[in-house]
N, C-alpha and C positions, 0 to 999 in steps of 0.2 A: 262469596259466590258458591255454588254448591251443585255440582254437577250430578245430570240423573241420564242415566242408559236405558233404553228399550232397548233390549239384547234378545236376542234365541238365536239358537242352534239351528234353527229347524225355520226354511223360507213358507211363506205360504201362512202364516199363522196372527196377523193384523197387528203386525211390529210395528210399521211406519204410519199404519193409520192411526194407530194411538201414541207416539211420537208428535205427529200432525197436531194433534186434536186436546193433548195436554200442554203442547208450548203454549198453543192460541190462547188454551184457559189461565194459563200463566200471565203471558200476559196482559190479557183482560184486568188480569186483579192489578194489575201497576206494576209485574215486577219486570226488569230490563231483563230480557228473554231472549236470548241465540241458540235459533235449533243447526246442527252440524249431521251435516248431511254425508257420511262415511261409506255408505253404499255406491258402488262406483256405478250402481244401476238408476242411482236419482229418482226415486219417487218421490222423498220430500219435496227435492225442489222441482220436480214436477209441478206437485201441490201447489208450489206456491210461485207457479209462472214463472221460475226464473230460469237463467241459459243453464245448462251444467258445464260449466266453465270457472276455470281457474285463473289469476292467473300469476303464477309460478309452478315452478316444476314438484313434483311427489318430493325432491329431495328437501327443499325452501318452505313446503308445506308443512312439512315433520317440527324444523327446526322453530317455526313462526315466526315473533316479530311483526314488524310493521311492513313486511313485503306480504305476510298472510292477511293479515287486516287487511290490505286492501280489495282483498277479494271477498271479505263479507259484504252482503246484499238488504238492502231495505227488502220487506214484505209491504203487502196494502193494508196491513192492522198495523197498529199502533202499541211501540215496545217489543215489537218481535221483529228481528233480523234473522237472516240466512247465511250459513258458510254453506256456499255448494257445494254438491259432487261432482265429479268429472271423469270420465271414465280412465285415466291417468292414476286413482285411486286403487286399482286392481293390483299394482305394485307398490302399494304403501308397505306392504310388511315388507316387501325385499329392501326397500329403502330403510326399515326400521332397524332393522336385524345389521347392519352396515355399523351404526352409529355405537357410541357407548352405553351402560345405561337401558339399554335396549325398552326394556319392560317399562320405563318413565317417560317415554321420550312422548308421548300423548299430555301427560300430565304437564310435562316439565311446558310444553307449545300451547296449552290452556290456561295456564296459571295467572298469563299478564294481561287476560282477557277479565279478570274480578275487577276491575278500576272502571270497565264497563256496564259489566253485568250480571244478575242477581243470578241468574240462572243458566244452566249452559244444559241443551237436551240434545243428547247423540240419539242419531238412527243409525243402530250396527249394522252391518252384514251380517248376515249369516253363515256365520264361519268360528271356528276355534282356531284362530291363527295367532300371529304374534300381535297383528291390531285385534284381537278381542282380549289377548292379556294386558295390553294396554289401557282397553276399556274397564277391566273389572280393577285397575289398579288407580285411575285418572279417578272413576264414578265414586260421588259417595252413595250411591243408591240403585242396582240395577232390576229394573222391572221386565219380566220374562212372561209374556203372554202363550198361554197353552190351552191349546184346544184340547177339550175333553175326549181325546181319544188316546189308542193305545199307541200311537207311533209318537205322539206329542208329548205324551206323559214320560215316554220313552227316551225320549231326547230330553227331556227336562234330567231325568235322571242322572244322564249321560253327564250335563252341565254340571250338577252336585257332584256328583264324582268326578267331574275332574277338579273341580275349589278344593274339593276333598287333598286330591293327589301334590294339587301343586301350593296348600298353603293359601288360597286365595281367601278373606275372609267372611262366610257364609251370611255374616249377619246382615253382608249390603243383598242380597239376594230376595227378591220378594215378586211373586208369583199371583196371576188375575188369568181368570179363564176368558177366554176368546171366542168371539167366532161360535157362542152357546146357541143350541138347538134343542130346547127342554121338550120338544114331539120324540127325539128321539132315545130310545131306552140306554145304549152306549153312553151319550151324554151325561144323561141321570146317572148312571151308576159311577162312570168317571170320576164322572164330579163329585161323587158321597166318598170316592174311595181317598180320593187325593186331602179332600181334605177332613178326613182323617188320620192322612200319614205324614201330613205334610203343614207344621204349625204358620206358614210363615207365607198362605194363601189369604189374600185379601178378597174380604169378602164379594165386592159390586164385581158381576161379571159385564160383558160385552157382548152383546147376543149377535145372531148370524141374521143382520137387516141389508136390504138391499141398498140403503138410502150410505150404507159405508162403501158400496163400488160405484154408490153415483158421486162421492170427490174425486176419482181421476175424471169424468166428464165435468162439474162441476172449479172445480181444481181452489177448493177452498177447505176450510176446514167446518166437521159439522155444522158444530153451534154457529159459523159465520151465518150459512146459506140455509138453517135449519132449524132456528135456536129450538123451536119448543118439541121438538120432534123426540122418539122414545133414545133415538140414539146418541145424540144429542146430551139428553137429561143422564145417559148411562157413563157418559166421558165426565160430565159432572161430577156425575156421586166418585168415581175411580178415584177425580182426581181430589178432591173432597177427603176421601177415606185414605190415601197416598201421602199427603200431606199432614193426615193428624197422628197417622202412626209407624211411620218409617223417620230414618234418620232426616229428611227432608223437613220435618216439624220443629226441628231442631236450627234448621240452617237459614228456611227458606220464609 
């Protein structure tokens, strides 16, 4: 099983849409696909029709087992299930921070979910808390969408220096621009500057299309409701390019 994090720092930056949009492609290709919906604000499982509901407490969530399985959800595709969020999840790290182990306790409640499934995709919050140290320790892969500007570039930073500070290992960290606007000149130059300083930016970006704020009306994923569309073909190529050169090539 080989888990992979859509993480940022930074809200607003097309975390969960590409969450959304690379489990689908996942499991399109046949692989057994649970996206885990960590944001206690639920747009995945908005996405994907389902209640944001739980049902066990933050404390029985942490811990998992077969009282957490029950609260995973079919999708309408085929190979992909849902762990909801709930808004209950706002207190996951106070409940983390409680236990032993503290920094494992994510990993340790995913682990008996490989007997399942090929793949396990979180949507983080955005937050640096003690569930996003869980995240970078649980993930073999954490992909960071950053829009080409200076406040995003800025917080990406922020992210490297803290793996930096705390020992977390930089090599699961891998970086796709977002939300791209090539009309505009900040963009362009963003983007020449990042990645030049920055080896470990995958190439296929994500451009700033309107047809990605029509899946909260829609509430499906691109390629479902859109296959041939440019948006569509750009979650493609990401997840295409994701797969052949990250730790995920290796697993998935």
């Amino acid at each position: 099983m080989t888990i992979l994090a859509l993480y940022s720092n930074k809200g607003g930056v097309g975390k969960t849409a590409a969450a959304v949009n690379l489990a689908y492609l996942a499991a399109a290709q046949g692989k057994r696909t649970l996206i885990c919906d960590l944001d206690p604000q639920g747009a995945a499982t908005f996405y994907f029709r389902v209640k944001p509901k739980l049902k066990v407490g933050v404390k029985k969530y942490i811990v998992g087992g077969s009282a957490l399985e029950k609260s995973i959800k079919g999708t309408d595709f085929d190979n992909l299930d849902l762990l909801p969020a709930a808004f209950s999840l706002r207190r996951l790290d106070i409940a983390i921070n409680d236990m032993k182990r503290a920094r494992q306790r994510l990993k340790k409640m995913l682990s008996p979910l490989a007997k399942t499934y090929d793949l396990i995709v979180l949507d983080s919050p955005p937050t640096i808390n003690l569930v996003a140290e869980n995240i970078f320790v649980a993930a073999d892969a954490i992909l960071v969408p950053v829009i080409p500007t200076t406040l995003s570039m800025r917080a990406f930073e922020q992210l490297r220096g803290f793996f930096k500070k705390e020992a977390y290992s930089q090599k699961k960290l891998f970086a796709f621009f977002s939300m791209v606007d090539r009309r505009k000149n900040m963009h362009r130059e963003t983007e020449l500057a990042m990645r030049d300083t920055y080896r470990r930016m995958l190439d296929t970006p994500i451009p700033y299309l309107s047809l990605v704020e029509r899946m909260g009306d829609e509430r499906q994923p691109i390629p479902a409701f859109a296959p041939r569309s440019t948006a569509a073909q750009a979650y493609v190529n990401l997840w295409n390019e994701l797969t052949a050169n990250t730790a995920l090539a290796r697993k998935t």
